[in-house]
N, C-alpha and C positions, 0 to 999 in steps of 0.2 A: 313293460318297456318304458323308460323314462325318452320322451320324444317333443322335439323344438319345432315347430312353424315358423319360418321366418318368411316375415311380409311385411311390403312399405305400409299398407293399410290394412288397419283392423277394428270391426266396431265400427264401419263404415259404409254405408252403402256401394255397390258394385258387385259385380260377379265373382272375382277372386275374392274378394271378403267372403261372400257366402258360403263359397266354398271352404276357404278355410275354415270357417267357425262351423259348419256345420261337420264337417272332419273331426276336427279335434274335440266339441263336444259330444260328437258320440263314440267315440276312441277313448276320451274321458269318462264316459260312462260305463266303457264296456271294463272298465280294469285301469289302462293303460294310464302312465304319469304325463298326459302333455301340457305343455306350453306353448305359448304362444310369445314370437320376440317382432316387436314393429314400431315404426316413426313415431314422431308426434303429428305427422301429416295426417290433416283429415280428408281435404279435397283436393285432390290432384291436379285438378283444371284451373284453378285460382290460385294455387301454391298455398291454401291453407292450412297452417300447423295452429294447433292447439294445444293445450295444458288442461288438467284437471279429469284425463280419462279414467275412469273408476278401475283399479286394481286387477279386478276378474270382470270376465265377461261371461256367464253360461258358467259359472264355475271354472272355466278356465283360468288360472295367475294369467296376466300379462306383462311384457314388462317394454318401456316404450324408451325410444334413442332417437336425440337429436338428429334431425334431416338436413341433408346439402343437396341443392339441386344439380347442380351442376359443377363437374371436373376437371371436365377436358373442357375447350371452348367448342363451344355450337351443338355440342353435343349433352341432353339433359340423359344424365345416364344417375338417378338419387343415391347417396352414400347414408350407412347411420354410422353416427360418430360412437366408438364403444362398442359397437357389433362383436367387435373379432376379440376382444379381452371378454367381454362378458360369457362368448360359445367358449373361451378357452377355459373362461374359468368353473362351469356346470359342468357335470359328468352325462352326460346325452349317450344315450344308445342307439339313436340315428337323426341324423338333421335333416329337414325337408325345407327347401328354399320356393317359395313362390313368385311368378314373371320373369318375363324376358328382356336384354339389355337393362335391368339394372342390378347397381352395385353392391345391395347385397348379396347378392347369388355368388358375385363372385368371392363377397369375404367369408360367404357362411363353407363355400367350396376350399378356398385357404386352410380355413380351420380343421374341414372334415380329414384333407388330405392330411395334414399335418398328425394329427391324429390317428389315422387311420380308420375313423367312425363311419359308418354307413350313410350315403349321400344320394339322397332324393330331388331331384328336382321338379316342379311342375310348371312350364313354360307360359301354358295361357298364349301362345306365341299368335302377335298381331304381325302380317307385311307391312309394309308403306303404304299409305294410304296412297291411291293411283292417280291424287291429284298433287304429292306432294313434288317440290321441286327434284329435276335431277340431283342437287348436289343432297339434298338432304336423302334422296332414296338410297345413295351411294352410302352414304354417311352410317345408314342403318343396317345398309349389307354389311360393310364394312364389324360392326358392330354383330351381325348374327356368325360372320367364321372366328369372331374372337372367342365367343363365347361358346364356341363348336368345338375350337382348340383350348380352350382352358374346362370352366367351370363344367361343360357337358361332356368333357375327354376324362377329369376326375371323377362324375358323377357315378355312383350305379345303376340309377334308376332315371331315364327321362319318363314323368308322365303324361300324355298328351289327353286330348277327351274326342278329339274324334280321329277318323280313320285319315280326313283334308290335312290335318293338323298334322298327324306324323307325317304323311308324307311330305308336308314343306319342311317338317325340321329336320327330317333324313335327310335333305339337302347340305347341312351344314355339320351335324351331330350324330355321333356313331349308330347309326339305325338297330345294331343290335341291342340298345340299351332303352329304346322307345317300348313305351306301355301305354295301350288305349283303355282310358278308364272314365266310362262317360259319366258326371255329376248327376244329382239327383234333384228330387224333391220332396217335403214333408207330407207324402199322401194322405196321412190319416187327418192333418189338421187339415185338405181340401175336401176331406172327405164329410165335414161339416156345416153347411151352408148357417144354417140356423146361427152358428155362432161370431157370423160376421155380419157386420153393421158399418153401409156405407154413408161417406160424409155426406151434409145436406147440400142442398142446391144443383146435385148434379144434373144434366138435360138425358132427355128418354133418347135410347136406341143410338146412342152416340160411337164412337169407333175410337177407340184407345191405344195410345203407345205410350208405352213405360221403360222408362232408361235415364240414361245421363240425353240431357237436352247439348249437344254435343256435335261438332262440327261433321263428325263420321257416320252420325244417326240416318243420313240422308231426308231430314224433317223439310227438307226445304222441298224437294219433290215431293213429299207425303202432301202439303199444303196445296201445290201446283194440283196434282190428283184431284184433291179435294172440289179444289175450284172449277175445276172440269167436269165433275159429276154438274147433269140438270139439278138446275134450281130446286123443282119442286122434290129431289131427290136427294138432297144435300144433308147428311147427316151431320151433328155437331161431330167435333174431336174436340178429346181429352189429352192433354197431352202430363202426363204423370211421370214427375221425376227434378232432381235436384238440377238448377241450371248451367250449365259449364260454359258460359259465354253469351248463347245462340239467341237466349230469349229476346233481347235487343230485335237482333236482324232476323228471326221469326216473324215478332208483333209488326214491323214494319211489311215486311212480303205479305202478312194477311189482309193488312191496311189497302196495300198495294193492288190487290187479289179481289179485293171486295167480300171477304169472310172473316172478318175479324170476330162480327157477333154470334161466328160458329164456332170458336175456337178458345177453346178453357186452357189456362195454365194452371194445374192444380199442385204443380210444386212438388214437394217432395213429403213421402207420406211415413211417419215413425212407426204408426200400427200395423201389426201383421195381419190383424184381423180385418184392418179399415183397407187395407192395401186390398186382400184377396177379396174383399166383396164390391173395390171396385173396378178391379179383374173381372172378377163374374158379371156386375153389371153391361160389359161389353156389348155390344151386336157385333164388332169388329177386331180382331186384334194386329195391328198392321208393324213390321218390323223391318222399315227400308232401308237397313245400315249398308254401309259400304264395308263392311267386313264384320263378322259376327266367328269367333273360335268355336263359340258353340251354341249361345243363345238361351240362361235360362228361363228367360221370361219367356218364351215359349210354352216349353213344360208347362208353366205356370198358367199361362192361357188355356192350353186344352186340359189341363186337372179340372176346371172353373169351366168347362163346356163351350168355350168359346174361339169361333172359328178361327183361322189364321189365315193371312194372307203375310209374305217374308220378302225379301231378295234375296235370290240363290246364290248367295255366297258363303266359303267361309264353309263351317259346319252344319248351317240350316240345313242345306237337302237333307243330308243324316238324320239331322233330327227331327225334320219334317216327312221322313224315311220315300226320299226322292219323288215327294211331290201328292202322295198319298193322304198326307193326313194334315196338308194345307197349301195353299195355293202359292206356287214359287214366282215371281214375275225378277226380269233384268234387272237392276241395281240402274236408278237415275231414270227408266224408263216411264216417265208418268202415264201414257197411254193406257200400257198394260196396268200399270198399279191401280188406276181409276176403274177400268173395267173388270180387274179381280175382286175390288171393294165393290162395287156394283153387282156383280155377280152373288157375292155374298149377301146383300141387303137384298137382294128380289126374287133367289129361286131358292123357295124352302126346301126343296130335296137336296139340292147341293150343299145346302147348312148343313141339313141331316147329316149326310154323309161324313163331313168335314168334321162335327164333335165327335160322332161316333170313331172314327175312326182314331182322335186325338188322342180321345181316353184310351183305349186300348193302348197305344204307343206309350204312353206314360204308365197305364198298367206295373212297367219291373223296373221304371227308374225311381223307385223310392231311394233316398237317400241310406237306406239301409245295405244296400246292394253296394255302392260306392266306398261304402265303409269297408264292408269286409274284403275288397280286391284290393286296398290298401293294407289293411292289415297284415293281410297272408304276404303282400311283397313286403310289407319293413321286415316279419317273420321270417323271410325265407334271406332278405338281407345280413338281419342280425346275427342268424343263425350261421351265414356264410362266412 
């Protein structure tokens, strides 16, 4: 099958990057002709486009289209300029658009319909963040029945990753056409400790969160938490990950807090090796977002034996299989967040339990299982 990825970012750090590129390279390995079509946007949070992206990535071709941010006014919904002549002019045996409210989805859906070619979607679908203004929460409803009555009414396929996730997009989008297909991860490369090498300087038994440093991370409680643990119990944090704004008004709240000398900005890390071993290095892995679709840094935490503590939102419980294989606490609630982290740093059966039980849950989500429930649907697509 000759098959297009279409995504604002690629070769980029985030979840939907990973996803797509770990799709399409092993869809590309298994046989299949893919591509990959996306911005020249690197970082989303800053509106950073760039030039000079290398050709292929993974062996994959890429091929990259000037970005617009915005269309409508107030509304950031991104467009690629050339999108819709370049699908029309390759022969694709099914097109798979990635994210929600924006404007590729809807041109790569134009095109499919037009055509008549098989139409995947994978929504990645975020709410409103529950602190956003009314007019802007309206403004994104507004934006999830457009794209219920357009892009996901010509679709074939919506794919969703957890069970949370369909059911808010059943809300707006034909529910008979939703597929739960949860992401994965490269087990066998966690499954090598030896071969990863963390950077130097880092402080012993410190407690990790790894993401976009990002207004939605909820890092401002994770800090509060912090502070609240006793003194002589105060573990350092790392906080690992490219900055989208927050760092400013983090360093100041630590300032503020009187933990500034516990608290590491290690940035953003290009090694996958360097990344996982300081994953592993963890005592803690804490993930206080205010909305998570799915979470794979999760995964990635219990592959690397290292306990979780999340906020139950969003797809966590699922993938913390409702509280089993890491400790769920409220979204914003620092109380509980400090005394799950605490928890974790003082009662060694409760760690036991919490890796043990991690690895197992990760056990069948190797990325090789997410492949093939892809496949067989573009298969059973094409075929149709």
């Amino acid at each position: 099958m000759k098959i297009v990825h279409v995504s604002l970012r690629f070769d980029a750090p985030g979840g939907v990057e990973t996803n797509v590129r770990e799709v399409a390279k092993r869809l590309r390995s298994g046989g299949d002709d893919v591509h990959v079509f996306a911005s020249d946007l690197y970082d989303e949070g800053r509106w950073e486009r760039r030039t000079g992206f290398a050709p292929t990535v993974d062996g994959i071709p890429v091929r990259r289209f000037p970005v617009t941010k915005r269309v409508v006014p107030f509304v950031t919904m991104p467009m690629m300029g050339g999108l819709v002549d370049a699908l029309r002019e390759e022969r694709f045996d099914l097109i798979h658009a990635h994210s929600h409210r924006y404007g590729h989805v809807l041109e790569a859906a134009a095109v499919a319909r037009r055509r008549g070619v098989p139409f995947v979607v994978s929504t990645h679908y975020h709410p409103a963040d529950r602190n956003d203004r009314a007019l802007h929460r309206g403004l994104l409803r507004c934006q999830d029945v457009v794209f219920g009555m357009t892009a996901y009414r010509a679709a074939d396929a919506l794919v969703v990753e957890t069970e949370r996730e369909a059911a808010l997009v059943r809300e707006f989008a034909p529910a008979s056409k939703v597929h739960v297909i949860p992401p994965g991860l490269d087990l066998a490369a966690w499954s090598h400790p030896e071969n990863d090498v963390p950077p130097a300087g880092l402080p012993s038994g410190y407690v990790l969160f790894a993401g976009r440093l990002a207004p939605n991370k909820g890092l401002s409680f994770l800090l509060r938490a912090l502070a609240a643990l006793p003194a002589r119990e105060r573990p350092p944090l790392v906080l690992l990950g490219r900055d989208w704004g927050e760092r400013p008004a983090l360093e100041a709240l630590a300032g503020q807090l009187g933990i500034a000398d516990r608290v590491v900005f290690l940035g953003h890390v290009d090694s996958d090796a360097t990344y996982r071993a300081v994953v592993r290095g963890a005592s803690v892995f804490v993930l206080p977002s205010e909305w998570e679709a799915f979470g794979l840094v999760l995964l990635e935490a219990m592959a690397g034996g290292v306990p979780v503590v999340a906020t139950s939102v969003g797809g966590v419980p699922e993938v913390l299989a409702g509280g089993s294989a890491g400790h769920l606490v409220p979204y914003a609630d620092v109380d509980a967040l400090a005394k799950a982290i605490r928890t974790v740093q003082t009662d060694p059966a409760d760690r036991a339990r919490l890796v043990a039980a991690g690895r197992a849950r990760v056990a069948d989500l190797d990325w090789s299982h997410a492949v093939a429930r892809h496949q067989a649907l573009y298969r059973s697509l094409v075929r149709g």
